[in-house]
C-alpha positions in Angstrom: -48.5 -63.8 -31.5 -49.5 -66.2 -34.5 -48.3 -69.5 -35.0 -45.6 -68.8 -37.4 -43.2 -66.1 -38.4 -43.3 -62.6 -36.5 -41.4 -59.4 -36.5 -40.6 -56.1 -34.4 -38.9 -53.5 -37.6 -37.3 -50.4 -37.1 -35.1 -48.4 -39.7 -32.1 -50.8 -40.4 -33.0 -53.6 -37.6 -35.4 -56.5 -37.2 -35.8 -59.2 -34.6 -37.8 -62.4 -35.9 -39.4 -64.7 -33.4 -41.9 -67.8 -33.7 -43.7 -70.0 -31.3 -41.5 -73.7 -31.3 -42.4 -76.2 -33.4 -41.1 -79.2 -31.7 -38.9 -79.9 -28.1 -35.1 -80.1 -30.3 -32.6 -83.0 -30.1 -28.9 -82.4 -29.3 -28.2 -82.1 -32.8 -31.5 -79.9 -33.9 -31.6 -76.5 -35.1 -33.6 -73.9 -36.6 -32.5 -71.5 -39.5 -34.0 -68.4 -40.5 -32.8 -66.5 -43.8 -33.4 -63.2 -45.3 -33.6 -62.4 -48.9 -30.4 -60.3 -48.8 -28.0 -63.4 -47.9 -28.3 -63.5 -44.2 -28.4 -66.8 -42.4 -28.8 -67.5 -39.1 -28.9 -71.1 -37.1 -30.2 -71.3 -33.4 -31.7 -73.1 -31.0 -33.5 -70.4 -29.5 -36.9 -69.1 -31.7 -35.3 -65.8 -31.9 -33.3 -64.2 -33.8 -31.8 -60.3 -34.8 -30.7 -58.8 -38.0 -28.5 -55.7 -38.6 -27.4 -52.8 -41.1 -30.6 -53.4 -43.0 -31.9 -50.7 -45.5 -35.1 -48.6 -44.3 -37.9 -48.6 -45.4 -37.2 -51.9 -47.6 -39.0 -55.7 -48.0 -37.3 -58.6 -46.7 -39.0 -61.9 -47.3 -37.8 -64.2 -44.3 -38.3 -67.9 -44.3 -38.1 -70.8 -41.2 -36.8 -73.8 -41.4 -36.9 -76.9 -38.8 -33.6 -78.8 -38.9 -34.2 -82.2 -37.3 -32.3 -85.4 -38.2 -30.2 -83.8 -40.9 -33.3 -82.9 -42.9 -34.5 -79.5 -43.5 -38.1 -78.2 -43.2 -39.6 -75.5 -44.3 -42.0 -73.9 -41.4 -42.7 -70.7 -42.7 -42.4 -67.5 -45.1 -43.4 -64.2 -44.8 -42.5 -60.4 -46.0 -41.1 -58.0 -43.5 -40.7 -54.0 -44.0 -38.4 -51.8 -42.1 -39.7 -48.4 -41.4 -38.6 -44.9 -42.1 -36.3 -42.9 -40.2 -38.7 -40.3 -38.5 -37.2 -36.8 -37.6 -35.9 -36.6 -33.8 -36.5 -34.2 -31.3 -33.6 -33.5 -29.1 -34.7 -33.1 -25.6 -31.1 -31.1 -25.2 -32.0 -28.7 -27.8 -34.0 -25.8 -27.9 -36.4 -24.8 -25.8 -36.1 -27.7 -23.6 -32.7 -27.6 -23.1 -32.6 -31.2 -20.5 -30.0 -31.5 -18.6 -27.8 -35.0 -19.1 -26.3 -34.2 -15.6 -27.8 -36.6 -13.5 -28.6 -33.6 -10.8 -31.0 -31.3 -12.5 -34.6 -32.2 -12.3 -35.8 -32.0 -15.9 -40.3 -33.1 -15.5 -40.7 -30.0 -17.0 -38.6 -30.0 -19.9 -39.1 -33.7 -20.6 -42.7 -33.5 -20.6 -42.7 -30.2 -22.7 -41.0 -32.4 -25.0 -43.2 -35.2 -24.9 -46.5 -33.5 -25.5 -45.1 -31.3 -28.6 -43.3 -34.2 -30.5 -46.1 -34.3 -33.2 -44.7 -37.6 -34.8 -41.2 -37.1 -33.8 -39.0 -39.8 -32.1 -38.4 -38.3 -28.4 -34.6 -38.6 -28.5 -32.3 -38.9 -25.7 -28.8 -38.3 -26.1 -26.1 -40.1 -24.0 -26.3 -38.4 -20.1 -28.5 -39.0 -17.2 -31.7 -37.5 -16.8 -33.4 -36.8 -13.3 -37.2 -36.4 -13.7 -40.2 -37.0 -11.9 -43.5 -38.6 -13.4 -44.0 -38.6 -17.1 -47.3 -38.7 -19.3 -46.9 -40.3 -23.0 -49.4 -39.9 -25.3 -50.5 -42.5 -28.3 -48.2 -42.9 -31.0 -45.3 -41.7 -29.0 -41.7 -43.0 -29.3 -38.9 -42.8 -26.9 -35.4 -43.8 -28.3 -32.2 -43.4 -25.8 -28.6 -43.7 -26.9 -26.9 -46.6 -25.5 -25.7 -44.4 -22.6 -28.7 -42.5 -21.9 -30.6 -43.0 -19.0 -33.7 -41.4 -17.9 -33.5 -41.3 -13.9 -36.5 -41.4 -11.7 -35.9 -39.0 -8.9 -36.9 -40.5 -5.5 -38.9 -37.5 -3.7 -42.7 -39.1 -3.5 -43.8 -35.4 -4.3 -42.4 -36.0 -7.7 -45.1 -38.4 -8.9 -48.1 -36.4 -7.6 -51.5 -36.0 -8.1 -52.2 -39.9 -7.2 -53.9 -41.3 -10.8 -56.2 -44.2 -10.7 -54.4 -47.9 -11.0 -54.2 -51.1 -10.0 -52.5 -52.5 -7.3 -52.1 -56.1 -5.9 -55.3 -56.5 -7.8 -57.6 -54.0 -6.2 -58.7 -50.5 -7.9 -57.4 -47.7 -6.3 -55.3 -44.3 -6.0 -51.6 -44.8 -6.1 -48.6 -42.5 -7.4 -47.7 -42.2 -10.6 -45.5 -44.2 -12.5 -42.2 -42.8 -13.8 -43.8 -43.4 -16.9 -47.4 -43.3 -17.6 -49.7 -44.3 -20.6 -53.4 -44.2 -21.1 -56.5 -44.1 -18.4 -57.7 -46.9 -16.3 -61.4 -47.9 -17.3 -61.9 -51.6 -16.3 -65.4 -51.7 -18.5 -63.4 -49.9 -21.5 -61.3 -50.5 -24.3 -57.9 -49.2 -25.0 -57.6 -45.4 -24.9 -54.0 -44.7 -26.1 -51.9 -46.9 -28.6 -48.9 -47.1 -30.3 -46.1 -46.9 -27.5 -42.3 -47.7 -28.2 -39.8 -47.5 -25.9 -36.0 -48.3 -26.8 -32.3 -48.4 -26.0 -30.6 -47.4 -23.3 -31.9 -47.5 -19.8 -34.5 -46.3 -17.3 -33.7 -46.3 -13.6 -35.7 -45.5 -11.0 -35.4 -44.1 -7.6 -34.7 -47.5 -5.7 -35.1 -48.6 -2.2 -35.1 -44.6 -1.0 -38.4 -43.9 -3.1 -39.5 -47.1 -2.1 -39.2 -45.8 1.9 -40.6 -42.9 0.9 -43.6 -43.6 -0.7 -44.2 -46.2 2.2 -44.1 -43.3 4.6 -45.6 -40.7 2.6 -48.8 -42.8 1.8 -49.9 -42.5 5.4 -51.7 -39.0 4.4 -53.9 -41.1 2.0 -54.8 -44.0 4.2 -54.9 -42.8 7.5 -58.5 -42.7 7.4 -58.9 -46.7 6.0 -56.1 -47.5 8.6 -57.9 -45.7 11.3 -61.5 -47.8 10.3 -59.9 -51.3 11.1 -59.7 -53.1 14.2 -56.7 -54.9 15.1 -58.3 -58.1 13.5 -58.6 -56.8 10.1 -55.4 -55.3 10.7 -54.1 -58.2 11.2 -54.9 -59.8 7.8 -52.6 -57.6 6.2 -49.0 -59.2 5.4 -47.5 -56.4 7.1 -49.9 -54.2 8.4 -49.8 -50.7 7.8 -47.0 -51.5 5.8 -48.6 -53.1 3.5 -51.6 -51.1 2.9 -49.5 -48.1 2.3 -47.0 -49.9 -0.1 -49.8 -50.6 -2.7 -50.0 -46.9 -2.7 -46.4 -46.8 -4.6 -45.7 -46.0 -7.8 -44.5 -48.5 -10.9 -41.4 -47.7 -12.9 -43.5 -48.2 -16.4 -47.1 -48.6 -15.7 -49.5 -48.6 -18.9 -52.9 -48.6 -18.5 -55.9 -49.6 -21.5 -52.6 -49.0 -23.9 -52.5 -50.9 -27.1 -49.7 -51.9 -29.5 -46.6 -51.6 -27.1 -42.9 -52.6 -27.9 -40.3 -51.7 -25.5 -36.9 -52.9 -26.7 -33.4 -53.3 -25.9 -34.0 -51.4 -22.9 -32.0 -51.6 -19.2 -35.1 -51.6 -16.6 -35.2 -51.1 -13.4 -35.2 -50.3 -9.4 -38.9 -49.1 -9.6 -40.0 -48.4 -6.3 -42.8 -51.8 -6.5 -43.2 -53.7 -9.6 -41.3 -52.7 -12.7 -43.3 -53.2 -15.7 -47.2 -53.1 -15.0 -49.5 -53.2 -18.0 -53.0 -53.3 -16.8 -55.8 -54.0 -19.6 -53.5 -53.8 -22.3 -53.3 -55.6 -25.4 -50.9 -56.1 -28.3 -47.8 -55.9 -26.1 -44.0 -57.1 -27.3 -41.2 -57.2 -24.7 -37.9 -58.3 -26.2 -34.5 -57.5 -25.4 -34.2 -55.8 -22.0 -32.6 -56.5 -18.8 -35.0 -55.9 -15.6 -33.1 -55.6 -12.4 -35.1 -55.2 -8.8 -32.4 -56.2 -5.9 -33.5 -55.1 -2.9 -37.6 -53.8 -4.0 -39.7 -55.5 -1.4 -42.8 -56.6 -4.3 -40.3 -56.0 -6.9 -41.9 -57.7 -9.7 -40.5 -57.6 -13.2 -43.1 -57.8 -15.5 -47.1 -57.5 -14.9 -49.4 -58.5 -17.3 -52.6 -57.6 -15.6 -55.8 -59.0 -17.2 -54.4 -58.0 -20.4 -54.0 -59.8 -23.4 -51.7 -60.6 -26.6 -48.6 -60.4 -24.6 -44.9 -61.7 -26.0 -42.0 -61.4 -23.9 -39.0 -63.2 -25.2 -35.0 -62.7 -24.9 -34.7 -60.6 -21.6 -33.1 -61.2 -18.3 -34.3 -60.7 -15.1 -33.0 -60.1 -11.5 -35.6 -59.6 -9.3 -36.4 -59.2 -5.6 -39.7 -60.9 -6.1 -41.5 -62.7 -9.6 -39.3 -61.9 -12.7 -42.6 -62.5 -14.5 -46.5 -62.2 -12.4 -49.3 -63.0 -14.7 -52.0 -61.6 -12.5 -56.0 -60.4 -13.2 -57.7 -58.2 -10.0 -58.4 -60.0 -6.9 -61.5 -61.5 -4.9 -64.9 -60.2 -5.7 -63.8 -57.5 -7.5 -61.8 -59.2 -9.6 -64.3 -61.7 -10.4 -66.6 -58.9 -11.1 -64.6 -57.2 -14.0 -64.0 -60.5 -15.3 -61.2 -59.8 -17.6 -58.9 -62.4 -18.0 -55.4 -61.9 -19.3 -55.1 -64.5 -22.3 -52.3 -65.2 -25.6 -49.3 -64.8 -23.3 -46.4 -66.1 -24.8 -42.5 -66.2 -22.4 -39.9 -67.7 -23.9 -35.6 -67.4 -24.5 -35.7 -65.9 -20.6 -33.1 -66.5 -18.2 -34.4 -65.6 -14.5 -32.9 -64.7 -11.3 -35.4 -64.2 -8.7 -38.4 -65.3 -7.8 -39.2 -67.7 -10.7 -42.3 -67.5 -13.6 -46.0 -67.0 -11.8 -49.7 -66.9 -12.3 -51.3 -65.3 -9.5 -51.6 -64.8 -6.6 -54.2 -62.4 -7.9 -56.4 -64.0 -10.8 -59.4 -64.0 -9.8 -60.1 -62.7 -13.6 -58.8 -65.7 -14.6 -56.0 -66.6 -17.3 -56.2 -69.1 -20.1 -53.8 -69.6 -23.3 -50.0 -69.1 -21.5 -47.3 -71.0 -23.6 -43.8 -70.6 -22.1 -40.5 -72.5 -23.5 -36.5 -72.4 -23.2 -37.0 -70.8 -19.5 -33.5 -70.7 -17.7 -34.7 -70.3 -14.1 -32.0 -71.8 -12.7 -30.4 -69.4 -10.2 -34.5 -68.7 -9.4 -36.3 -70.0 -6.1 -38.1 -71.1 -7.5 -39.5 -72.3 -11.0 -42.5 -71.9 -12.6 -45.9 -71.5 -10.2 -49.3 -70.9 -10.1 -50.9 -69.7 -6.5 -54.3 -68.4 -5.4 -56.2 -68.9 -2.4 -59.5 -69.9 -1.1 -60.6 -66.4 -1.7 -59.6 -65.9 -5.4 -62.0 -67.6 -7.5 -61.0 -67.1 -10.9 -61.0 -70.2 -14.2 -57.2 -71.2 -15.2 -56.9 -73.0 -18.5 -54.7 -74.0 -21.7 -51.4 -73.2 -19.5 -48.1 -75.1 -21.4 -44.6 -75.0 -20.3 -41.7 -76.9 -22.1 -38.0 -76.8 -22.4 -37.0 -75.3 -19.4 -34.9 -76.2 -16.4 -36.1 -74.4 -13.4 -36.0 -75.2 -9.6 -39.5 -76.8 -9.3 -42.9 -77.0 -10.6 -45.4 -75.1 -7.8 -48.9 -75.1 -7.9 -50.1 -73.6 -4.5 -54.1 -73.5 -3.9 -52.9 -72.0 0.4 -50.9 -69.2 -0.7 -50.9 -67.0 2.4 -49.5 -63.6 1.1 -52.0 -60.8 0.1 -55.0 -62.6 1.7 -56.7 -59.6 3.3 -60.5 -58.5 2.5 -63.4 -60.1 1.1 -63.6 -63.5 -0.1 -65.3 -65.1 -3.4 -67.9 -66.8 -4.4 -66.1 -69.9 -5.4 -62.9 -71.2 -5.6 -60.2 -71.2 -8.6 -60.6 -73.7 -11.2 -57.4 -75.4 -12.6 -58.0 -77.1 -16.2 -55.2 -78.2 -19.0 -52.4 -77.4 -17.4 -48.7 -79.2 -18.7 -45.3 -79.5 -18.2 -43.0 -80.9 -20.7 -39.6 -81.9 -21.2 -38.2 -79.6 -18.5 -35.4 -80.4 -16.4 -36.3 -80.0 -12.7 -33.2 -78.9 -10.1 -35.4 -79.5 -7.0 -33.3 -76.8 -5.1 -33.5 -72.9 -5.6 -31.8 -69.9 -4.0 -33.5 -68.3 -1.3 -33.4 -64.2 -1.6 -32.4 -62.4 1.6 -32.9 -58.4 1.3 -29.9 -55.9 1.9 -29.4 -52.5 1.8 -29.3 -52.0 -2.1 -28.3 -55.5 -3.4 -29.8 -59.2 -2.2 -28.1 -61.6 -1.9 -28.2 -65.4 -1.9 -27.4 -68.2 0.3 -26.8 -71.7 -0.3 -29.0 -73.7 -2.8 -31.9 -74.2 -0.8 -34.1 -77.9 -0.9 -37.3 -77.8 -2.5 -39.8 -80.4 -3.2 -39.4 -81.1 -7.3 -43.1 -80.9 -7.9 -45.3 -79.6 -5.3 -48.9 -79.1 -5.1 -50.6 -78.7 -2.0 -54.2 -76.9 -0.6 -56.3 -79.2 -3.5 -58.4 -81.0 -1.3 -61.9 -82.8 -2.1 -63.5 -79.0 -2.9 -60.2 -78.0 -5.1 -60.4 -80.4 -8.2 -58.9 -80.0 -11.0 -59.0 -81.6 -14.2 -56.1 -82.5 -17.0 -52.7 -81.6 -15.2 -49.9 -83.1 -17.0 -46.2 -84.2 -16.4 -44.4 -85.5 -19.9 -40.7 -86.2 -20.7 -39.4 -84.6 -17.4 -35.8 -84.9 -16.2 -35.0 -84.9 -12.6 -31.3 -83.3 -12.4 -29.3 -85.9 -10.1 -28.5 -83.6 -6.7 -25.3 -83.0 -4.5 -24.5 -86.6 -1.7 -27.5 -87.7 -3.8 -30.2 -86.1 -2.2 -33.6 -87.1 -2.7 -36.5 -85.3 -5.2 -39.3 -85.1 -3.2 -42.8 -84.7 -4.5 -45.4 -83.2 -2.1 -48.9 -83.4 -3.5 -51.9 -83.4 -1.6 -54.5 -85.0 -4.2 -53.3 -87.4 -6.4 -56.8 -87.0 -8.4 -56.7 -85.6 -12.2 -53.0 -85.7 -12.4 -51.3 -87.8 -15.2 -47.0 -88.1 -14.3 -46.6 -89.6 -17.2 -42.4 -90.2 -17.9 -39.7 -89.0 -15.6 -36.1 -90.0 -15.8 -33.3 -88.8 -13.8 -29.7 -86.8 -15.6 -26.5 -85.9 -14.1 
């Protein structure tokens, strides 16, 4: 994403965004314009425009409106595309059926492969469908009503394909939909990937179960190699090993120039949106809802790079975003950092913004802003452990309001196997003019919703496991508000070194 002006275009819509220029007063605003008359003024640094001509110029220009006086930030020329012919996937001779019973792989991935250049088109109905291969330059567009169904029999999303999962290399099921071929020591091997409109579902806490129990044919010979010891290590034993087995809902692997827009995401079966040694990727627009997905991430960028996400909404049994990069040795060994991440105009409910656990890769040049993580548990963290290793740098956050600020070196999930070399490295790291709640909601699992209970306490800045070893250099506190609590309650801070951190000014607000 570059400094200033930026676009996603289609045939008669475009949706500008820009990196913030400056943290706004009560009063500030921006305002973008398009040559044809439009005008809009926000606060947020995106914006959408409608019922615009294809295949036409629009020069756009950004202006910073501080004090009364205007600035101009930017300018720059945008170009919708061309409508492109549609294949209907209802039509002849793959004749999908929107009835939310009959199960269409087949047809659906007839239709895929034999596009040629044509959008993929989805009318309104529900498609049931196993596992799904696009290929580069493929676009899926589904009416506002359409939604393409992930069936929740494990068979469905067989052969097991080569991934990712909680950082390690191996075997799991396929994704509902899959793009491009793992190769850790590779470039990107497909490209040009858009997914909009309507909504992909898939098969929930059943195929969740399922896959759980079902993996058991695949590990039972690992299982059977460990003593109760090693055992032991894992979160939830057998559990656990067989639940990194499980598919994703979108999982996109050495895939470059992604959008996926305006699209209703979610109950994948483990983490949602996985993109593993990707680059070039937008996210705009969606809605990603997990209730109830033990590991139900909502976005994954795994060491990839170039990543935007802006203007979605999450609802998420575990991280609404995880910035991760492989894990232990072997992460440290394909040493490919995911870097240029930009989150911002995001409202979470869940389990809060994250780096880690798994970066062992490392992760440099995250910018987030205009976070709503209020109904989170918390805000914005960054974990590892003693066996991660792994350099994290150049991380900024401002403008937000979340529950806390966590920075956890003794993070005790997903711990198992072989340590490092060395420990993680923590350098540059800010916070600035963010409003902290110091209470979150915890998340309790149900059937096929969670629900919360009462705000839970929660120390406003916490930062523990950085002992003598654990240094870290430049972590910064600026401008931060401390929102005044219920009988008033007290903001705790728990930190366990005091060394390398500048506080700088906090005041508290009602």
């Amino acid at each position: 994403m570059k400094r200033g002006l930026n676009a996603v275009c289609y045939e008669q819509e475009m949706y500008i965004y820009f990196e913030r220029a400056v943290s706004l007063g009560e009063e500030d605003f921006y305002e973008i314009t398009l040559s044809d008359g439009q005008c809009v003024q926000t606060r947020k640094t995106n914006v959408s425009f409608y019922e615009l001509k294809e295949e036409s110029s629009y020069e756009s220009a950004l202006y910073l409106c501080v004090n009364g006086e205007k600035v101009l930030l930017d300018k720059a020329v945008f170009t919708t595309t061309a409508f492109r012919p549609r294949l209907d996937v209802t039509k002849a001779p793959y004749f999908a059926m929107g009835d939310g019973q009959t199960l269409n792989t087949k047809a659906l991935q007839k239709a895929l492969d034999e596009a040629d250049g044509r959008v993929v088109y989805f009318p309104n109905g529900r498609y049931l469908t196993g596992a799904l291969t696009l290929r580069s330059g493929t676009e899926l567009y589904l009416e506002q009503d359409a939604v393409l169904m992930g069936s929740n029999d494990p068979s469905d999303y067989l052969p097991l394909v080569p991934s990712r999962s909680e950082g390690l290399h191996m075997l799991c099921y396929q994704s509902l939909i899959n793009v491009g071929e793992l190769d850790a020591d590779g470039g990107c091997n497909a490209r040009n990937i858009t997914i909009r409109g309507g909504s992909i579902i898939g098969g929930g806490i059943p195929l969740m179960e399922k896959m759980e129990e079902s993996a058991i044919e695949f590990t039972k010979d690992y299982i059977e190699s460990l003593n109760e010891e090693e055992l032991a290590t894992f979160d939830r034993g057998i559990t656990t090993i067989n639940g990194r087995l499980r598919g994703r809902l979108i999982e996109m692997r050495n895939t470059e120039n992604v959008v996926i827009s305006n699209v209703n995401l979610g109950k994948g079966p483990y983490w949602n949106v996985h993109f593993i040694y990707c680059d070039n990727v937008v996210v705009h627009g969606c809605s990603i809802n997990t209730r109830g997905i033990h590991n139900g991430d909502g976005l994954n960028p795994d060491s990839s790079t170039n990543v935007t996400v802006f203007d979605c909404s999450f609802d998420t049994g575990d991280n609404c975003i995880a910035i991760k990069s492989g894990r232990n040795p072997e992460g440290n060994v394909v040493n490919r950092p995911t870097k240029h991440v930009r989150i911002f105009d995001i409202k979470g409910d869940g389990g809060g913004i994250a780096i880690g656990s798994e970066l062992s890769g490392g992760c440099e040049d995250v910018v987030a802003w205009n976070l709503d993580l209020t109904m989170s548990s918390v805000g914005f963290t960054i974990k590892t452990t003693r066996k991660r290793g792994g350099l994290i740098k150049n991380i900024h956050v401002y403008d937000s309001i979340m529950p806390n600020v966590r920075i956890s070196a003794v993070y005790t999930c997903n711990n198992d196997g072989e340590g490092a070399n060395e420990l993680t490295k923590l350098e540059n790291i800010s916070y600035d003019n963010c409003v902290l709640l110091g209470q979150g909601y915890t998340i309790f699992y149900g059937e096929e919703n969670i629900h919360k209970v009462e705000k839970t306490d929660k120390p406003s800045i916490l930062m523990i496991g950085f002992d003598e070893e654990r240094t870290f250099k430049n972590i910064s506190f600026s401008n931060m508000k401390l929102k005044k609590k219920e009988q008033n309650m007290r903001h705790i801070f728990e930190v366990d070194n005091l060394s390398g951190i500048d506080f700088g000014s906090m005041k508290t607000i009602e």
